[in-house]
C-alpha positions in Angstrom: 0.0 0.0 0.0 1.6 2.8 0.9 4.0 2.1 3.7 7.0 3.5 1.2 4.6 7.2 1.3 4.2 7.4 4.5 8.3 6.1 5.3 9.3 8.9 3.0 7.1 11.4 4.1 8.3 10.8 8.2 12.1 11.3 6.8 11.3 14.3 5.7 10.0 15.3 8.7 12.5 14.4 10.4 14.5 16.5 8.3 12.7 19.8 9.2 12.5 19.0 12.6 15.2 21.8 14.0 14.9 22.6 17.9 11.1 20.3 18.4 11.3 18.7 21.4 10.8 15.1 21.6 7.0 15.2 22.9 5.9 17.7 20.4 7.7 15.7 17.8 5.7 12.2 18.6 2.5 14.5 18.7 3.1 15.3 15.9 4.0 11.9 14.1 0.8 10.5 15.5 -1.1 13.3 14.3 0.3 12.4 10.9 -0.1 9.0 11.3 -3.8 9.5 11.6 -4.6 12.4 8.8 -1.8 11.0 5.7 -4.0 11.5 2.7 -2.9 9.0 1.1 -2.4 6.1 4.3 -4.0 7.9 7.3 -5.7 5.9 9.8 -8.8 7.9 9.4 -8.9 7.0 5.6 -8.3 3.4 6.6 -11.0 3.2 9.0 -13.7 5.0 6.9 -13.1 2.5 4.7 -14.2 -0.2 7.3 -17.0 2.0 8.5 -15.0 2.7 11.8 -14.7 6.8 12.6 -11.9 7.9 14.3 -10.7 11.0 15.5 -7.3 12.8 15.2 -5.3 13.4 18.3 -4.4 17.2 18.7 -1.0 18.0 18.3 -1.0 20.0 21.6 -2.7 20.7 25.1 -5.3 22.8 26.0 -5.4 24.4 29.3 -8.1 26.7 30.1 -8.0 29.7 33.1 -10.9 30.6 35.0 -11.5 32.6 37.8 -12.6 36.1 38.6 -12.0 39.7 37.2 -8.1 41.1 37.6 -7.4 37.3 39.3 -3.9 37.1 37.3 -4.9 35.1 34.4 -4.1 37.4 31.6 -0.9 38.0 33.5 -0.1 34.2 33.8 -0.1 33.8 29.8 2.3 36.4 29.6 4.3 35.2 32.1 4.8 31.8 30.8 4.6 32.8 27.0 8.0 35.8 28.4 6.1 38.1 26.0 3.6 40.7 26.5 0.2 39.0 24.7 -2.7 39.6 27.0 -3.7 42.8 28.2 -3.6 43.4 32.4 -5.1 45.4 34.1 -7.5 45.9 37.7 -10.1 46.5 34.9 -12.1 43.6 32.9 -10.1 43.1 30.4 -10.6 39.6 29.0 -14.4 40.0 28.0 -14.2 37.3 25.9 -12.2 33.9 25.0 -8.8 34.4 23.8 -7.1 31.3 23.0 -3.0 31.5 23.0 -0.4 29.5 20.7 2.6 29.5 19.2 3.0 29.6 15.7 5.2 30.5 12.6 4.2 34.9 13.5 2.9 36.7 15.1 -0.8 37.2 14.4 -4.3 37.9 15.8 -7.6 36.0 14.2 -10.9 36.7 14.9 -13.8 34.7 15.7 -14.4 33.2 12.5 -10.1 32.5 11.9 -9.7 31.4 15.2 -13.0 28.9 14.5 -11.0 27.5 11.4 -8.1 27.1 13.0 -9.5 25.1 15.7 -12.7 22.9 14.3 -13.3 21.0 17.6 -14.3 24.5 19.1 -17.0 24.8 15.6 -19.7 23.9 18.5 -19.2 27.5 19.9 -21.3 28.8 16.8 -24.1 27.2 18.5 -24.3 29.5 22.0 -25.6 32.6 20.9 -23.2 35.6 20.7 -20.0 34.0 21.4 -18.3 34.0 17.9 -18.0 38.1 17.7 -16.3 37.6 21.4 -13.5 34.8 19.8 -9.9 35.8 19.1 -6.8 33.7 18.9 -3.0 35.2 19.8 -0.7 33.5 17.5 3.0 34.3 18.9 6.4 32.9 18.0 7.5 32.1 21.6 9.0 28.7 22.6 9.6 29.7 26.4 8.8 26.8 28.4 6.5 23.9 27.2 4.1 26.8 24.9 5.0 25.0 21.8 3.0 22.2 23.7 0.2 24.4 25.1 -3.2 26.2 24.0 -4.2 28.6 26.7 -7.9 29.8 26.6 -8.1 32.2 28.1 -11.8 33.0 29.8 -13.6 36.5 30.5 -13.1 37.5 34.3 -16.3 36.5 36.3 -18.2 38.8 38.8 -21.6 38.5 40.5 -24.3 41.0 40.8 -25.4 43.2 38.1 -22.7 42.2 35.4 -24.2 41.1 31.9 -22.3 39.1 29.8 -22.9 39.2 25.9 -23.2 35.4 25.8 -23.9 32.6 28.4 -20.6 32.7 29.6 -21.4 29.8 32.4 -22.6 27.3 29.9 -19.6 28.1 27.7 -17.0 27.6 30.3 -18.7 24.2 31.1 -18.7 23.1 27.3 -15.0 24.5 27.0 -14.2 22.3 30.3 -15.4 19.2 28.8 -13.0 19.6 25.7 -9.9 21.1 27.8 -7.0 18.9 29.2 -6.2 21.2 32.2 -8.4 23.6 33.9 -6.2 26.3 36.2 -8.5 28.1 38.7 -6.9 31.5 39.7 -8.4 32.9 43.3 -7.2 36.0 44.2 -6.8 37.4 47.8 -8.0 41.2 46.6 -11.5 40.9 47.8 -12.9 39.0 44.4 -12.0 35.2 45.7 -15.3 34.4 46.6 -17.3 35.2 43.7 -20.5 33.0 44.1 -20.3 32.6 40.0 -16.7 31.3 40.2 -17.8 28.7 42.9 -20.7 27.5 41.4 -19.0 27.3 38.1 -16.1 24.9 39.8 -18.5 23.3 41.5 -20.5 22.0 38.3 -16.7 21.6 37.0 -15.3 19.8 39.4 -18.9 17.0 39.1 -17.3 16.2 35.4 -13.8 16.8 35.4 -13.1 17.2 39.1 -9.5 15.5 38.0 -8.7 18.6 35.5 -9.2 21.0 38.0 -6.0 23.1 39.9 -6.6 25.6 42.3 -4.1 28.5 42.9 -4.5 32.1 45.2 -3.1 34.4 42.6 -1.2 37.5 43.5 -0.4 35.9 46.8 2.5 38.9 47.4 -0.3 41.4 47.3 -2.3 39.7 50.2 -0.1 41.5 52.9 2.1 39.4 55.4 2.0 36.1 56.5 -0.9 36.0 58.7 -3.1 38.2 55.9 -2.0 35.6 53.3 -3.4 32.8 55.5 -6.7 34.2 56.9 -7.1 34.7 53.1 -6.4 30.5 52.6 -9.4 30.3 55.7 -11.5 32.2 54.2 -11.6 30.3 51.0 -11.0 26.9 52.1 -13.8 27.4 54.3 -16.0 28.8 51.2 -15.4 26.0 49.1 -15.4 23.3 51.8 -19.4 24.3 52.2 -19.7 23.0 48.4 -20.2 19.2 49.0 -18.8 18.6 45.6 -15.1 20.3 46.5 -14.8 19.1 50.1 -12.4 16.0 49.2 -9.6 14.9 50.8 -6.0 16.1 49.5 -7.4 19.1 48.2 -4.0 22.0 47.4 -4.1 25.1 46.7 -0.4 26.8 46.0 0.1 30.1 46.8 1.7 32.1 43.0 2.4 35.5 41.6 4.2 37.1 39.2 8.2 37.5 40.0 9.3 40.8 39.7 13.1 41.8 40.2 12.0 45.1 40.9 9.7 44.3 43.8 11.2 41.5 45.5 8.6 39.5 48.2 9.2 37.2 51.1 6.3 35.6 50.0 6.8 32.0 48.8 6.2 32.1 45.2 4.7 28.4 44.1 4.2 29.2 40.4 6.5 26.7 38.9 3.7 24.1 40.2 1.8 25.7 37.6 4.4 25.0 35.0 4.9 21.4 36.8 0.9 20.6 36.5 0.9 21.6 32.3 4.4 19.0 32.4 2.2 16.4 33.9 -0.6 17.1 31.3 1.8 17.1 28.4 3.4 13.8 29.5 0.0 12.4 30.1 -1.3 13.7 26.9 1.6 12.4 24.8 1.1 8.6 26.8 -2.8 8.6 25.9 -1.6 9.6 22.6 0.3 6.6 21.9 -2.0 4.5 23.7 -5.5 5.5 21.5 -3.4 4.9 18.6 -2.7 1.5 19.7 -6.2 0.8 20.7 -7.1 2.6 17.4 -4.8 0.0 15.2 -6.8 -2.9 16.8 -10.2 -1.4 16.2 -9.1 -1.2 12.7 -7.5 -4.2 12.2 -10.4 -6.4 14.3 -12.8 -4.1 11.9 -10.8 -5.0 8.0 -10.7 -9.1 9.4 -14.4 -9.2 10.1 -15.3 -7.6 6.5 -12.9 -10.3 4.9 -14.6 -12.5 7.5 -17.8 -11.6 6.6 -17.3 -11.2 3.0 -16.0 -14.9 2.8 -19.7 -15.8 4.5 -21.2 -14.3 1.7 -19.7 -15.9 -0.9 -20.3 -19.8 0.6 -24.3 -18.3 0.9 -24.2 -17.0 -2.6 -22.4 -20.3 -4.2 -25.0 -22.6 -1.7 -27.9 -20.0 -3.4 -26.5 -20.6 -7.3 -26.6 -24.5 -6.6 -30.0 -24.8 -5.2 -31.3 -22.5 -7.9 -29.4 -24.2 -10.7 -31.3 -27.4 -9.2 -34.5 -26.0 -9.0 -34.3 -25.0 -12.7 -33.4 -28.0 -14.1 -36.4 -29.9 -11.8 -38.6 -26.9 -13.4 -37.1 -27.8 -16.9 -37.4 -31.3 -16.6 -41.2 -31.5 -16.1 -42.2 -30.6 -18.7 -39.2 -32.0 -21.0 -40.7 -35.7 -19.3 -44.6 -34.5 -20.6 -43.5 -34.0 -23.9 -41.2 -37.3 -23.7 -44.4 -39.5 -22.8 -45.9 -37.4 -25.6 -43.4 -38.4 -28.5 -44.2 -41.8 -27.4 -47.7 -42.0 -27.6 -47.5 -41.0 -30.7 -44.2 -42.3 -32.4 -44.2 -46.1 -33.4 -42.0 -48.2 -32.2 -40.7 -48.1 -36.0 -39.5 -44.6 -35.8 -38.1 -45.0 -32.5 -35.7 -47.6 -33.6 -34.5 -45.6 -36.4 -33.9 -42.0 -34.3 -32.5 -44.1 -30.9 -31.7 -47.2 -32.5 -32.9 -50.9 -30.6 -30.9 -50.3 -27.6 -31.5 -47.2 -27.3 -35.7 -48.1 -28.0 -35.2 -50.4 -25.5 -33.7 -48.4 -22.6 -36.0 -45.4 -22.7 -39.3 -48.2 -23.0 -37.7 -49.4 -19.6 -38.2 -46.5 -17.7 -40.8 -44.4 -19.7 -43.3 -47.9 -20.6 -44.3 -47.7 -16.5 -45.4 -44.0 -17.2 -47.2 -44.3 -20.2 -48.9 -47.4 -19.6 -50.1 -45.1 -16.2 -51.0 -42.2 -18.3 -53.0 -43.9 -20.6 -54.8 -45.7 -18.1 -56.4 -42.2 -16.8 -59.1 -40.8 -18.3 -59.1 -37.9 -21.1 -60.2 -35.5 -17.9 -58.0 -36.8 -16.1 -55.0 -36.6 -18.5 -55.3 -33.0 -18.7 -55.3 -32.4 -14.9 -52.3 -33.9 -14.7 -50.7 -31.8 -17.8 -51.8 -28.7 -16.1 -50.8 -29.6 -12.7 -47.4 -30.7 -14.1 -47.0 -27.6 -15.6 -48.2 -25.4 -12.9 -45.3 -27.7 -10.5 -42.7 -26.6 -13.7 -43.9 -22.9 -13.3 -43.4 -23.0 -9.2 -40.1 -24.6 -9.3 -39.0 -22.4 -12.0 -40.7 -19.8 -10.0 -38.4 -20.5 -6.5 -35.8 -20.9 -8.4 -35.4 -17.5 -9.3 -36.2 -16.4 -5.9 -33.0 -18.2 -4.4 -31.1 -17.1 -7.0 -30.5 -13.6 -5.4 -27.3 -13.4 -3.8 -26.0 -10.6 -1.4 -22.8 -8.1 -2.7 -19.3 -8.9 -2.0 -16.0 -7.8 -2.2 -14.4 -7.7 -5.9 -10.5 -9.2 -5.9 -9.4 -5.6 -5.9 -11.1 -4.4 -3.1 -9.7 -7.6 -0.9 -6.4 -7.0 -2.2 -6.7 -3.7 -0.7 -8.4 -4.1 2.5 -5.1 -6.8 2.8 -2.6 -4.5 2.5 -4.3 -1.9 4.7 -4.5 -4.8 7.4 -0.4 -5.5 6.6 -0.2 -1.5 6.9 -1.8 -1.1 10.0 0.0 -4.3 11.6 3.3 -3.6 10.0 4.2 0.0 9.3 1.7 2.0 12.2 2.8 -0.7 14.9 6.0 -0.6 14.0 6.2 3.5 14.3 4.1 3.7 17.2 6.3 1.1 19.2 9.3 3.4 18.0 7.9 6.4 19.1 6.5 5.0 22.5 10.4 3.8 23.0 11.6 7.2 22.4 9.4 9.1 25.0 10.6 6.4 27.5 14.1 7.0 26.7 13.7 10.5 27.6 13.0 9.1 31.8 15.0 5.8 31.4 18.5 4.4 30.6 19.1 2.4 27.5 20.1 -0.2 29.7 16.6 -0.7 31.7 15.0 0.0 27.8 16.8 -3.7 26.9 15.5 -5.2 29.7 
C-alpha cells in the first residue's frame, strides 16, 4: 500500500525537525499517522466503516476565575512576552485562545474557529463568535509550543451582563480542555458565588482537571493576611459538597518581579509542573489510543474479509440450489412432452432415431409411465398436464427467488483491505512502538530499555 509514502514522508520530517522537542515531535507523528491523505488511519478506517478522530498536536489548558485574578498575566508570564492585556479592569471579556506559531498574528472569531474545528460547537451559543480571538506568537519559552491557553472572561456576581452565556460556555470548553487552572485572588474577588458555582459544576465532570491557585499571593499582605485569606476560601469551598475531598492543594503564585522582590513563597512553577504532567500524560494517551485505534481497525478489515467470505459460501449454496431448481422446473415438462413423442411415435420410428438399444432403454423407464398415463381418463389426463405444468412454473418460479445473492467484495477491493490490514499491523505498529520507546528513553536508561 503505501508504507514507502508514508516512510518517505516521516524522513522528511524528520529532516525539518530543528529545535522540536521530543513530545511535540511524537504528537506530531501520531497526528500524521492519523490524517496521511494518502495512508492515514482515518482514511483506513472509513473505509471499514469505523470513525476515528485525530489526536491534537497539543494541550489545551483553560484559566478561570474572577475579574483582575492574574490570568491574563499568567499567559504572559509563561509565554515571556507581553500577549494579553492586564489590568484591575475587565479586560478579557471574551475567549482568547493563545499558541505558538510561525508569527505573530491575531484572528478573529471566525479565523480562530478555522483554526480550531473541535471548538465549531461554539457557533451554536448565541453571541460568542463576535467575542472569539486567537493570539498566535512565535514564543518557545517553556512547554508553549506544547500548550493552547484559553483564556476565559473574568467572572463577577451582581449586576454584570455578559454578551453570551458565559457559564454554559466555560462548562462546554471544560469538557474539551486537558487542564483547567483556577486562579483565586486574595483582593476581595476570591469568593465570587459565580466562580464557585462554576467549579463546583466543574469539578462534578472533570473534578481530575481542576488546579486551584490564590493568585497575587505577594499582594495579600504578610504572613498571617496571606493565611486568613487561605481560611477564608477553604472554608467557602469546603461548604460545596462537591469540592470538600480529601488532598485538596491550593499553591500560593504570583508574578516574580526583580524590581519588587517579596518574602512571599512564590509556588508558580507548580503551575508549569501541572501543564508538564498534562503534556506527559497527553503524549502517553496519545500513543496508547493509537494502539487501541490499530486494533479497532484491524479487528474491523478481518471481520469484513470474514464476513465477505460468508457471503460468498451463501451465494455459491444459493447458485446451486437455484441451478437445481431449474433444471427440476425444466425437466417436467421435457418428461410430458417425452411421454408425448411416445404415444404417438411407433415403435418403428423410434428404432431408427435411438436405435434398438437405445428403443429399449427409454421403453424401460418411460413404458411404466405411459402405460399409467393412458390408463387415466381424457379429464383426467389433462389435470395432470396442467398440474405438471403449474409444478414446472413453481419450481421455476423459487428458483429464481433463491437465485439472489448478497454483494461482495471484488479481488481488488480484498487486495486492498489486505494490504491496509499488513499497513496497520506492520508499518503504524512498528512507528508507534518506536515512538513509545523514544518518550521512554527521555526518563530511562538504555540499559533498563533492553530489559
Amino acid at each position: 500500500m503505501s508504507g514507502k509514502i508514508k516512510s518517505r514522508s516521516a524522513a522528511n520530517a524528520d529532516a525539518i525537525t530543528g529545535g522540536v522537542s521530543c513530545d511535540e515531535r511524537i504528537l506530531r507523528d501520531c497526528h500524521q499517522l492519523y490524517t496521511d491523505p494518502d495512508s492515514g488511519l482515518i482514511s483506513v478506517a472509513e473505509s471499514v466503516g469505523v470513525k476515528l478522530l485525530p489526536p491534537r498536536k497539543k494541550i489545551t489548558v483553560m484559566l478561570m476565575g474572577n475579574h483582575s485574578a492574574g490570568k491574563s498575566s499568567f499567559i504572559n508570564w509563561y509565554v515571556e512576552e507581553h500577549i494579553q492585556r492586564t489590568g484591575v479592569a475587565i479586560e478579557t471579556q471574551g475567549f482568547n485562545f493563545v499558541t505558538s506559531g510561525r508569527k505573530r498574528e491575531s484572528l478573529t472569531g471566525n479565523a480562530t474557529l478555522h483554526l480550531y474545528p473541535h471548538f465549531k460547537p461554539l457557533q451554536e451559543f448565541k453571541g460568542v463568535s463576535e467575542y472569539l480571538s486567537t493570539e498566535i506568537c512565535t514564543s518557545r519559552q517553556k512547554r508553549f509550543s506544547l500548550v493552547t491557553f484559553v483564556d476565559s472572561p473574568g467572572l463577577v456576581d451582581g449586576d454584570m451582563k455578559y454578551p453570551f452565556d458565559v457559564d454554559e460556555v466555560i462548562m462546554w470548553l471544560g469538557d474539551l480542555c486537558d487542564l483547567i487552572l483556577v486562579f483565586f485572588d486574595p483582593m476581595g474577588q476570591a469568593l465570587c458565588k459565580r466562580t464557585l458555582n462554576i467549579v463546583e459544576n466543574l469539578n462534578e465532570r472533570h473534578g481530575d482537571r481542576l488546579r486551584f491557585y490564590l493568585s497575587k499571593a505577594d499582594e495579600a499582605g504578610g504572613e498571617s493576611d496571606r493565611q486568613r485569606v487561605m481560611m477564608q476560601i477553604v472554608q467557602e469551598l469546603c461548604k460545596r459538597p462537591g469540592l470538600n475531598k480529601c488532598g485538596f492543594d491550593m499553591p500560593t503564585i504570583y508574578i516574580p518581579n526583580p524590581n519588587k522582590p517579596s518574602r512571599c513563597v512564590n509556588q508558580i512553577e507548580e503551575v508549569c509542573r501541572a501543564i508538564e504532567k498534562t503534556i506527559n500524560q497527553t503524549v502517553q494517551n496519545t500513543l496508547n489510543s493509537l494502539e487501541k485505534d490499530c486494533e479497532l481497525i484491524s479487528e474491523a478489515i478481518t471481520d469484513t474479509l470474514s464476513n465477505d467470505r460468508e457471503t460468498s459460501f451463501r451465494n455459491r449454496r444459493a447458485r446451486c440450489k437455484s441451478c437445481l431448481l431449474t433444471l427440476l422446473g425444466f425437466s417436467v415438462p421435457l418428461a410430458l412432452m417425452a411421454l408425448l413423442v411416445l404415444g404417438v411415435l411407433s415403435k418403428e420410428l423410434l428404432v431408427v432415431a435411438l436405435g434398438r438399444e437405445g428403443t429399449d432403454t427409454l421403453s424401460l423407464y418411460l413404458t411404466p409411465a405411459v402405460t399409467m398415463f393412458e390408463s387415466l381418463s381424457m379429464e383426467q389426463q389433462l389435470y395432470g398436464c396442467g398440474g405438471m405444468v403449474l409444478l414446472s412454473f413453481l419450481l421455476l418460479i423459487i428458483a429464481r427467488f433463491s437465485f439472489r445473492t448478497q454483494p461482495t467484495l471484488s479481488g481488488k477491493q480484498k487486495r486492498q483491505l489486505q494490504e491496509k490490514l499488513e499497513y496497520v499491523q506492520e508499518v503504524v505498529k512498528t512507528k508507534k512502538k518506536k515512538l513509545y520507546e523514544e518518550y521512554l528513553r527521555q526518563s530511562v536508561s538504555d540499559q533498563d530499555m533492553d530489559l
